[in-house]
C-alpha positions as CSV (number, residue, x, y, z in Angstrom):
1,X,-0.7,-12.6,60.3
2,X,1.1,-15.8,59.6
3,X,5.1,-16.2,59.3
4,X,6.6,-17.7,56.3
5,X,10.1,-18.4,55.7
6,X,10.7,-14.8,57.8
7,X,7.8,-13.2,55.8
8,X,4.7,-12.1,57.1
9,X,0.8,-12.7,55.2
10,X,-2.0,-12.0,56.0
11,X,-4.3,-15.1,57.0
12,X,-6.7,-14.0,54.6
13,X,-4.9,-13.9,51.5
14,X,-3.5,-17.3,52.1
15,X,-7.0,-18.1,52.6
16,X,-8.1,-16.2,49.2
17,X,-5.4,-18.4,47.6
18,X,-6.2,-22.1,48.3
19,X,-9.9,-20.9,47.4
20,X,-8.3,-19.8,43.8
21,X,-5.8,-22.6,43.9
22,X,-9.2,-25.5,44.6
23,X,-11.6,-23.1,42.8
24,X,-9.9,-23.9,39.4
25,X,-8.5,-27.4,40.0
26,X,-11.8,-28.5,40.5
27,X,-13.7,-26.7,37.4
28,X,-11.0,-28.2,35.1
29,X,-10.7,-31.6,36.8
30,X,-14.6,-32.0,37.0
31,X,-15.5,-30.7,33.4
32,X,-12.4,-32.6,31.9
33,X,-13.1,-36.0,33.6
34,X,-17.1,-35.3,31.8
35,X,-15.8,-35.8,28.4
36,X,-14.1,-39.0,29.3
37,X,-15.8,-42.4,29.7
38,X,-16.0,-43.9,33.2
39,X,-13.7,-46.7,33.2
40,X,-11.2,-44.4,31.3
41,X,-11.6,-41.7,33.6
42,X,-9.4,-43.2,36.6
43,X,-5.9,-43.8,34.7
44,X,-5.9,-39.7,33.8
45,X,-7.4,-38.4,37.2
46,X,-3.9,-37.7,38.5
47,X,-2.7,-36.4,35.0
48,X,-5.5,-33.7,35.3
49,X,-5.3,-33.1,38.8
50,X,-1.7,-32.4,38.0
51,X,-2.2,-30.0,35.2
52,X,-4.7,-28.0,36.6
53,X,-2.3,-27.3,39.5
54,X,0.3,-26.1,37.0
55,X,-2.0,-24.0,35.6
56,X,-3.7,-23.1,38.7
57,X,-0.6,-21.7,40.2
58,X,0.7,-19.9,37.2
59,X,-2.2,-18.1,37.4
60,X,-1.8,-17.7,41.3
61,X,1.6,-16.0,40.5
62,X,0.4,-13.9,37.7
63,X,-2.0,-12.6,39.8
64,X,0.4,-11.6,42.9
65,X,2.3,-10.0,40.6
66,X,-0.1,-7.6,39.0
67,X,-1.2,-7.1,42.7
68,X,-4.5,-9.0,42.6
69,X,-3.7,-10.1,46.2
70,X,-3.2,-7.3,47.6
71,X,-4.7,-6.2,51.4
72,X,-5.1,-2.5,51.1
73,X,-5.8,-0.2,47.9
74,X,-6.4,2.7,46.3
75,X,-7.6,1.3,43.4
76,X,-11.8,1.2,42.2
77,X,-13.5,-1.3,40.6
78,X,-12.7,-0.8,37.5
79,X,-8.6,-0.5,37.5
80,X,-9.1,-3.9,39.7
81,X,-10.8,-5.1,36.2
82,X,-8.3,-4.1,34.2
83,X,-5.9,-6.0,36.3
84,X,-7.9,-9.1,35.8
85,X,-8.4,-8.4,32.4
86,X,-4.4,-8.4,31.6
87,X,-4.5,-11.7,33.7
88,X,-6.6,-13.8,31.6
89,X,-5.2,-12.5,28.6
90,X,-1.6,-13.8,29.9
91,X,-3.6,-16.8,31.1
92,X,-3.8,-17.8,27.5
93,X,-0.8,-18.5,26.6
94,X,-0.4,-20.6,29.9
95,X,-3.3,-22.7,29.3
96,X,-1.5,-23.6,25.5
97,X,1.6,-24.4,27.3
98,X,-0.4,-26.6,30.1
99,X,-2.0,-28.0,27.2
100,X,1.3,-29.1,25.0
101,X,2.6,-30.6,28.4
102,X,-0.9,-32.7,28.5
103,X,-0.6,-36.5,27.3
104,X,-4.4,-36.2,27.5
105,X,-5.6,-36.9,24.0
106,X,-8.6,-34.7,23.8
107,X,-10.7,-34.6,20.9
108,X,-10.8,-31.3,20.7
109,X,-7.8,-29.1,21.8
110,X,-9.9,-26.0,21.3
111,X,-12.3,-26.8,24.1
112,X,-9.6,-27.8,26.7
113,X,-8.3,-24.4,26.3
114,X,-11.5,-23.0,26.6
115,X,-12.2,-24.8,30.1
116,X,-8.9,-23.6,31.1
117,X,-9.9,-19.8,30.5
118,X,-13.1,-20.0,32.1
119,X,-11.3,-21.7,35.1
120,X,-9.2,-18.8,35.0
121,X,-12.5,-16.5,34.2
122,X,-14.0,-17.8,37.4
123,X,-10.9,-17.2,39.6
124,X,-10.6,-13.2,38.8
125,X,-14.1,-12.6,38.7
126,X,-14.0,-14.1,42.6
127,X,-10.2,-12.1,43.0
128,X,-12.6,-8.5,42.2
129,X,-15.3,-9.4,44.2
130,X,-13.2,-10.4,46.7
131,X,-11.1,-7.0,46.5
132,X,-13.9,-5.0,47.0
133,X,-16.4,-6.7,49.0
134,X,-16.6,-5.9,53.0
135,X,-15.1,-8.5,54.4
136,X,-17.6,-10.8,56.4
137,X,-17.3,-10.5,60.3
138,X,-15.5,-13.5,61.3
139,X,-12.4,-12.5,59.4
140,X,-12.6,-9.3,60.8
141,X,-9.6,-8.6,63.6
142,X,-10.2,-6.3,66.6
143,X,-7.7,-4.1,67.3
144,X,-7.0,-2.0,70.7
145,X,-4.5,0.3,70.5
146,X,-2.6,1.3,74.3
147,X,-2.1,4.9,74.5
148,X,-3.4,7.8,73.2
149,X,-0.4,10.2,72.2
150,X,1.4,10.6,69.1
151,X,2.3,7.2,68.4
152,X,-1.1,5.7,69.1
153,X,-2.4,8.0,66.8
154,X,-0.3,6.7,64.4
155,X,-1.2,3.6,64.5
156,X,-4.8,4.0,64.6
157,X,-4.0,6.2,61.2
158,X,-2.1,3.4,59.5
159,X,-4.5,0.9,60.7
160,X,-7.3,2.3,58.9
161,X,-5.3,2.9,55.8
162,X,-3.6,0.0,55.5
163,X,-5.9,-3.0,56.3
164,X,-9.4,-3.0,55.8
165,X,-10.5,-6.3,57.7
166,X,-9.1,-4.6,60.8
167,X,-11.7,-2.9,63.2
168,X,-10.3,-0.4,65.4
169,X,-12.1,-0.4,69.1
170,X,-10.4,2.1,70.1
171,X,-7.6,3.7,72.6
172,X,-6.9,2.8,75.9
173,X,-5.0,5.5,77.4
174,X,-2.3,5.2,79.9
175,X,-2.6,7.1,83.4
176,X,1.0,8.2,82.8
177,X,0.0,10.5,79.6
178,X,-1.1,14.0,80.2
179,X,-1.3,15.0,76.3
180,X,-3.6,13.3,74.3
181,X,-4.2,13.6,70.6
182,X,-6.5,11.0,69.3
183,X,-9.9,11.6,68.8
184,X,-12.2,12.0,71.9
185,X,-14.4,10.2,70.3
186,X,-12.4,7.0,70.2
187,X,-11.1,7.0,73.7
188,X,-12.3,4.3,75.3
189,X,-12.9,4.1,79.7
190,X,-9.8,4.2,82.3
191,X,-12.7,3.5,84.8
192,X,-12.4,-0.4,84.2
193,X,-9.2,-2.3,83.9
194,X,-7.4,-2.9,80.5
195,X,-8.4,-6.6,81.1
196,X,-12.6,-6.0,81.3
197,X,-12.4,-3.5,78.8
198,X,-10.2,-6.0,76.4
199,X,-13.0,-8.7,77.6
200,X,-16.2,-6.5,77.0
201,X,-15.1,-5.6,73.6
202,X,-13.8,-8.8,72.5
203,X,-10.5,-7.9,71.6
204,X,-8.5,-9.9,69.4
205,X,-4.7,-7.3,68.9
206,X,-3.5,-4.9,71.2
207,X,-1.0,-3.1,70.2
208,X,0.8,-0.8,72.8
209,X,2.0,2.5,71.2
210,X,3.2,4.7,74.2
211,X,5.4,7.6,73.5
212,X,6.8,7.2,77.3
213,X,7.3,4.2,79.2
214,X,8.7,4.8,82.2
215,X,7.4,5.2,85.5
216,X,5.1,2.0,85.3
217,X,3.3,3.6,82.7
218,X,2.5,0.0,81.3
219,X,0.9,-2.5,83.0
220,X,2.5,-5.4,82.9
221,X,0.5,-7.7,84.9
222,X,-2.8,-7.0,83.0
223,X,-1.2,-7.1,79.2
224,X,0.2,-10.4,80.3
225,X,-3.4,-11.7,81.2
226,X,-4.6,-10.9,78.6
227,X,-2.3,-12.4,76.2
228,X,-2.7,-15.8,78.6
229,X,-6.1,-15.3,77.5
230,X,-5.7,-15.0,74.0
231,X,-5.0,-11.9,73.0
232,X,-2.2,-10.7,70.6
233,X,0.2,-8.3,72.4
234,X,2.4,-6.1,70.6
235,X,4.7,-3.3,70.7
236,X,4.2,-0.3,68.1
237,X,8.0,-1.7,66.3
238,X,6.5,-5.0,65.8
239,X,3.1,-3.8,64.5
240,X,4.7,-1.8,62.1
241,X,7.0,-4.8,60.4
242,X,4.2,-7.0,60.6
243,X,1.5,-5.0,59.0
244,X,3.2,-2.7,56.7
245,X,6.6,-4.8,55.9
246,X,8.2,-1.6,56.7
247,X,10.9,-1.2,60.1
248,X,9.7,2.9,61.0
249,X,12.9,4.9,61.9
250,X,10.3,6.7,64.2
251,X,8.9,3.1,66.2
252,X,12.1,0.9,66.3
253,X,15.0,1.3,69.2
254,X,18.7,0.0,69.2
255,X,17.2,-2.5,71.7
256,X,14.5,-3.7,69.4
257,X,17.1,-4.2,67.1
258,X,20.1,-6.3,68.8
259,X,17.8,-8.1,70.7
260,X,15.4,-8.9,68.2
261,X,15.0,-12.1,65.6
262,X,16.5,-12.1,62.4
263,X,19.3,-10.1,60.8
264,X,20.5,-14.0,59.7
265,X,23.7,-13.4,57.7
266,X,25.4,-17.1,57.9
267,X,27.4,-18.6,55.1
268,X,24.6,-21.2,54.2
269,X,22.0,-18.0,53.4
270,X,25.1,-16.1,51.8
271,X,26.0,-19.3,49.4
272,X,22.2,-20.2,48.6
273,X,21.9,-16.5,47.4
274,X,24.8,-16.4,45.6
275,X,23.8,-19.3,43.5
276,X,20.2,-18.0,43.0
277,X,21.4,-14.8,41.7
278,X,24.2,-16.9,39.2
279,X,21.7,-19.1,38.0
280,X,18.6,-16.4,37.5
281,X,21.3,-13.5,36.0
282,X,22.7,-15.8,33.3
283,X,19.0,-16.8,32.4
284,X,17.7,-13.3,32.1
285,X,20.8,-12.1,30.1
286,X,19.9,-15.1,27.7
287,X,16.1,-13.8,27.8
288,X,16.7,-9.9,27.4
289,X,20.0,-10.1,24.8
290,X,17.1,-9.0,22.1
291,X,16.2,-6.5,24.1
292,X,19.1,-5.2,25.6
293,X,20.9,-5.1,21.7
294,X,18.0,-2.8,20.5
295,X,17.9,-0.4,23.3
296,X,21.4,-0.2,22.5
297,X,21.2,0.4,18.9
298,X,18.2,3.0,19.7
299,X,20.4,5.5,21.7
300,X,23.1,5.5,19.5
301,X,20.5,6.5,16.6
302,X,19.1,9.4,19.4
303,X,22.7,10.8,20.6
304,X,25.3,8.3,19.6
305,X,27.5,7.2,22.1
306,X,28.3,6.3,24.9
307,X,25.5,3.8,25.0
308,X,26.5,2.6,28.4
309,X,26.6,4.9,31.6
310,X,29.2,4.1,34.8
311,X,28.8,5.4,38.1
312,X,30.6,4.6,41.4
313,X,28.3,3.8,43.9
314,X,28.5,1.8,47.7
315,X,27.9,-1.9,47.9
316,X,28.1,-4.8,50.4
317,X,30.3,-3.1,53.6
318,X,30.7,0.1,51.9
319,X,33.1,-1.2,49.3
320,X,33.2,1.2,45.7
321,X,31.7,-0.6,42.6
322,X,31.0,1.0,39.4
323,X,27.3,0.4,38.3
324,X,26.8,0.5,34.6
325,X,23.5,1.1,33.0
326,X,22.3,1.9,29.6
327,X,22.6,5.9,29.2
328,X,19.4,7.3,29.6
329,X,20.7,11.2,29.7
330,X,22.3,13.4,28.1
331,X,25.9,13.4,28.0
332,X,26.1,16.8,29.7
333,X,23.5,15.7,32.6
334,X,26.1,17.0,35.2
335,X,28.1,19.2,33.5
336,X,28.8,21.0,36.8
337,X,30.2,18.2,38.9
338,X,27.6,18.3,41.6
339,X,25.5,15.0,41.7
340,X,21.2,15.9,41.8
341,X,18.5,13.5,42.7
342,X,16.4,12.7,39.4
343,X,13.1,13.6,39.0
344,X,9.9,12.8,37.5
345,X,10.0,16.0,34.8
346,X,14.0,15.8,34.3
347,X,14.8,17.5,31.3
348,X,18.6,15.7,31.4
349,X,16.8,12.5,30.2
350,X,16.3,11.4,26.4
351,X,13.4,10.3,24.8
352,X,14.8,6.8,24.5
353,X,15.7,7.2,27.9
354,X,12.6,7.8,29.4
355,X,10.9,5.1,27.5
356,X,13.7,2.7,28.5
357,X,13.5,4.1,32.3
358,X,9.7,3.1,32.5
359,X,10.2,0.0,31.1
360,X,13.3,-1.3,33.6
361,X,15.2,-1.5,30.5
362,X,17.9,0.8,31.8
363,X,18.6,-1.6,34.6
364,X,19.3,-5.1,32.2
365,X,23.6,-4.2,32.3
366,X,23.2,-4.5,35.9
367,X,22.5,-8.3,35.4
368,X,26.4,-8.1,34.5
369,X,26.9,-6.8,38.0
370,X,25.1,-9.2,39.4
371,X,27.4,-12.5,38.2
372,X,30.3,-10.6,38.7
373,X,29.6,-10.4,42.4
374,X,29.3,-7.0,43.4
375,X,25.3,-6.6,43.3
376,X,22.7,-9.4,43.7
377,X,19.3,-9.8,42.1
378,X,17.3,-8.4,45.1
379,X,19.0,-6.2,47.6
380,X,18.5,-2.0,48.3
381,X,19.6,0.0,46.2
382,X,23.1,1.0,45.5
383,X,23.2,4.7,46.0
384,X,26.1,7.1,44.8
385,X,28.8,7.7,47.8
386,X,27.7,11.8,48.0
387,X,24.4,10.7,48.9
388,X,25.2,7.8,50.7
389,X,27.4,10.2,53.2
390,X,24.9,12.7,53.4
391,X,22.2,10.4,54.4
392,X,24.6,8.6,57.2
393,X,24.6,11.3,59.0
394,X,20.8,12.5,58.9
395,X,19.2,9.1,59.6
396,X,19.7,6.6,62.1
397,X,20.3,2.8,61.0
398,X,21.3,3.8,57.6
399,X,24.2,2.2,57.3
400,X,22.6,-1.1,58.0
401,X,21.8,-1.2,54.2
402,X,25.3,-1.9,53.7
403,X,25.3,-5.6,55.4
404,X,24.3,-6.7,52.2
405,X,24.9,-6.9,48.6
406,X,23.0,-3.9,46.8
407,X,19.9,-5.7,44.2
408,X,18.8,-4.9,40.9
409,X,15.3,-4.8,42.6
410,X,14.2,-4.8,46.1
411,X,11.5,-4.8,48.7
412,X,11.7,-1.1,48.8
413,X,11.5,-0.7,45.0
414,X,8.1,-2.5,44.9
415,X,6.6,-1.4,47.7
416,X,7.4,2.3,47.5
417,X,7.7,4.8,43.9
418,X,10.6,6.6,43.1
419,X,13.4,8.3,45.7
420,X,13.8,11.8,44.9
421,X,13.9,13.2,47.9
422,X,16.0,12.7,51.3
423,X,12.4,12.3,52.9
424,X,12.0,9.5,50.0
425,X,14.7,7.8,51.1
426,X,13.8,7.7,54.6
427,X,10.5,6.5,53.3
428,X,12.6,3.5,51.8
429,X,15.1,2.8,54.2
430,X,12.3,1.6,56.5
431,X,11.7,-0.8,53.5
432,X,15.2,-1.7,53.1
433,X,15.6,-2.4,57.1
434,X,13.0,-4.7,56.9
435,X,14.2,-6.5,53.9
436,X,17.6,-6.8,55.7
437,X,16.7,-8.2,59.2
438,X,14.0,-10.6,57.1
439,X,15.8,-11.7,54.0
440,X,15.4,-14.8,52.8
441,X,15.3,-17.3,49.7
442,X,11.7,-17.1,49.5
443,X,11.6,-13.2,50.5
444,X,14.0,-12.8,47.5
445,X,11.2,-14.5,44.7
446,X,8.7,-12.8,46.4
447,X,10.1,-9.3,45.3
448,X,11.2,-10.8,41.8
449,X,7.2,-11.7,41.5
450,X,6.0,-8.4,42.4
451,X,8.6,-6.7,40.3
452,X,7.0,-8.5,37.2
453,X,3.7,-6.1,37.9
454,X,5.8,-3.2,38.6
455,X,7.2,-3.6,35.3
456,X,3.9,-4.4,33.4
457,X,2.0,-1.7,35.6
458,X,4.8,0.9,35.0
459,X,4.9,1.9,38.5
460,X,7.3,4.0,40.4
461,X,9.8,4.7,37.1
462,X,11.8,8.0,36.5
C-alpha cells in the first residue's frame, strides 16, 4: 500500500493508472503526429502531448468514479462492461470539449474525435481485463497472519474477501493461545521459529492478530528480525485502516488512538476546507438551480406543501443545527412523535420522494448548509440528537464523529449503503473514524469523485 496525502492505495492501482494515463497519451499523440507532416510535426508535439493528458485524466477520473478502479468486487464480467460502456459514452462529450480547447487545425474534426474514443476504447477494454484477470505473481503479496483465535480469523476472512492479489500462507499461532478457530488446514508449524517459517515461505506482510497479548505471548525479538529483513509488520488496527479504509471498533484501542498519527485538526487544514467547501457549494447551487426548482415544483404538484423538510440534528462539537432537505415524506411521516430509522420499503415516502431520494436530489438544500457554516461538503453524517444519544452510549468512539463538521457526503456514504440499523451505524462509524483521523484536502475530492458513481450507479439510496 502506498500513502498519499493521509490516504492509503493500493500499489497496483496506481500502477493500473499511469498504464491508462501512457496507454492513451501515446495512441493519440502517435496517431495525431501521422497526419501531420514532419517538419510541422515538432511545433504541435507539446500541444498534443498536452491534450491527450487532459483527456487522459478526465477519463482517469470518470473511471474512479464509476468504480473501474476498484481492488475487490462482486461484480461479473458483464456489470464491469456496462461500467465501461457508460464511460466511453461520457468520454464523448470530453473528447468534443478536448477538441474545442485544441489550436490544432485538423482537417477533419470528425477523425480527431474518433482517435480520442478509441484511445478511450483501448483504456476500458484493458480496465475489464484488468478487473478480472488473476493477477500475475509478482504483484501478488504474501500474507502471514500471527495467531490463530478470533481475530486472526478475521483477518484471514477479510483478506480473502477484500483483496484478491493477496495470498494468504497461512497462521502462525502463538504458544500463549489454547483456543484456536481457524482452519486446521491453514495452520502452519510452531516447530520452527516465526523467522524460518517467514523465510521458507517467503513472506512479504505479517500481520499480528492476537486476541491476548500478555504474558510474552508475542515475540518481539523475532518480529523485529524479520521486519529488519524486509518484512511488513503490522498490528490487526493498522491492517484494518490500511486495507479496508475502515477503523474496526472491534481491532482499535484507546492506545492506538492517542498515540497514533493523524487526527490533524489545525487551523491551516480547518481554513483550506472551509474555503474548498465556499467555493465548490456556490458552484453546485449555480449547477443544480434547474434542478433543485423542478424537484420543487414536482412535490407541490404530488402533496403541495411544505416543499422543504427541517430537522434538528448534531454537528461540529455537538452543537444543534437544523438540516433542511426537500420533503420526501409525507407530512404525517411521524405523526406519533417518536423518530424511526428509514427503510428501504418505507411507505412514509412519496413517489417524488423516492425518485428524488435515489437520485441525491433530496440532499441539494444542504448545499445552503454548507456556506452557512454549519455542515461541509464531505464529513459524516449529521444524525438526529435521539439517535445520536442512543448510539453514545452503545458504542465506543462515537462521539469522535463530532470533531468535525457533519458533510453532505462522506467516506462512509460511499463506501457503505444505507444506515438503517444501529448495527449499520456501527458498520459506518468505523468508516467515519477513519475519515476523521485521515481527513485531508485530497481525502475530501476523493469522496466527491466516488460520490459521482454513487449517484450515477444509484447505490445505497433510501
Amino acid at each position: 500500500m502506498v500513502k498519499i496525502f493521509n490516504h492509503y492505495f493500493h500499489k497496483l492501482t496506481l500502477l493500473q493508472i499511469f498504464f491508462d494515463l501512457g496507454l492513451v497519451v501515446c495512441a493519440v499523440v502517435i496517431t495525431v503526429l501521422t497526419q501531420i507532416p514532419g517538419p510541422a510535426s515538432a511545433p504541435v508535439s507539446s500541444v498534443v502531448v498536452t491534450r491527450a493528458m487532459f483527456f487522459a485524466l478526465g477519463l482517469i477520473i470518470i473511471n474512479f468514479s464509476l468504480g473501474l478502479y476498484d481492488r475487490a468486487h462482486s461484480r461479473t464480467v458483464g456489470q464491469s462492461t456496462a461500467r465501461a460502456m457508460l464511460s466511453l459514452c461520457l468520454a464523448l462529450p470530453l473528447s468534443l470539449a478536448i477538441l474545442r480547447m485544441s489550436p490544432l487545425l485538423l482537417d477533419n474534426e470528425r477523425w480527431f474525435v474518433l482517435v480520442l474514443l478509441t484511445a478511450a476504447a483501448l483504456m476500458l477494454v484493458n480496465r475489464v481485463h484488468v478487473i478480472h484477470a488473476k493477477s500475475r505473481m509478482m504483484m501478488r503479496t504474501r500474507v502471514l497472519v500471527y495467531g490463530a483465535g478470533r481475530r486472526a480469523e478475521l483477518v484471514g476472512k477479510t483478506l480473502k474477501k477484500s483483496d484478491p492479489n493477496v495470498d494468504l500462507v497461512g497462521y502462525y499461532a502463538s504458544p500463549n493461545e489454547t483456543v484456536k478457530e481457524v482452519s486446521a488446514w491453514g495452520l502452519l508449524s510452531t516447530e520452527k521459529s516465526l523467522t524460518d517459517v517467514v523465510l521458507e515461505h517467503e513472506v512479504d506482510q505479517i500481520v499480528v492478530a492476537l486476541s491476548e497479548r500478555r504474558g510474552g505471548s508475542m515475540p518481539l525479538r523475532e518480529l523485529l528480525d524479520c521486519k529488519l529483513q524486509g518484512v511488513r509488520v503490522v498490528d490487526i488496527a493498522t491492517y484494518f485502516e490500511i486495507t479496508l479504509g475502515q477503523i474496526r471498533l472491534d481491532a482499535v484501542s484507546a492506545g492506538w488512538l492517542i498515540f497514533g498519527e493523524g487526527f490533524n485538526q489545525g487551523i491551516g487544514r480547518t481554513l483550506v476546507k472551509r474555503l474548498f467547501d465556499i467555493v465548490c457549494a456556490t458552484v453546485l447551487i449555480i449547477l443544480s438551480l434547474p434542478v433543485m426548482l423542478v424537484a420543487a415544483l414536482l412535490i407541490l404538484i404530488e402533496s403541495g406543501g411544505p416543499i422543504f423538510y427541517f430537522q434538528e440534528r448534531v454537528g461540529l462539537n455537538g452543537r444543534l443545527f437544523n438540516v433542511v432537505k426537500f420533503r420526501s415524506m409525507r407530512t404525517d411521516a411521524e405523526k406519533d412523535g417518536k423518530p424511526r430509522w428509514a427503510s428501504a420499503t418505507d411507505d412514509r415516502v412519496t413517489r417524488v420522494g423516492r425518485s428524488i431520494r435515489k437520485l441525491r436530489i433530496d440532499e441539494l438544500p444542504q448545499l445552503f448548509s454548507v456556506l452557512g457554516g454549519d455542515m461541509s461538503l464531505v464529513g459524516p453524517r449529521p444524525e438526529r440528537p435521539y439517535f445520536v444519544d442512543k448510539l453514545t452510549q452503545e458504542m465506543p468512539y462515537y462521539a469522535v464523529r463530532q470533531s468535525v463538521k457533519p458533510g453532505l457526503t462522506g467516506w462512509a456514504q460511499v463506501r457503505y449503503h444505507y444506515g438503517a440499523s444501529v448495527e449499520d451505524s456501527a458498520e459506518k462509524l468505523q468508516y467515519d473514524l477513519y475519515y476523521v483521523k485521515n481527513h485531508s484536502l485530497f481525502l475530501d475530492i476523493v469522496v466527491l469523485f466516488e460520490t459521482v458513481g454513487v449517484v450515477i450507479m444509484g447505490k445505497g439510496a433510501q
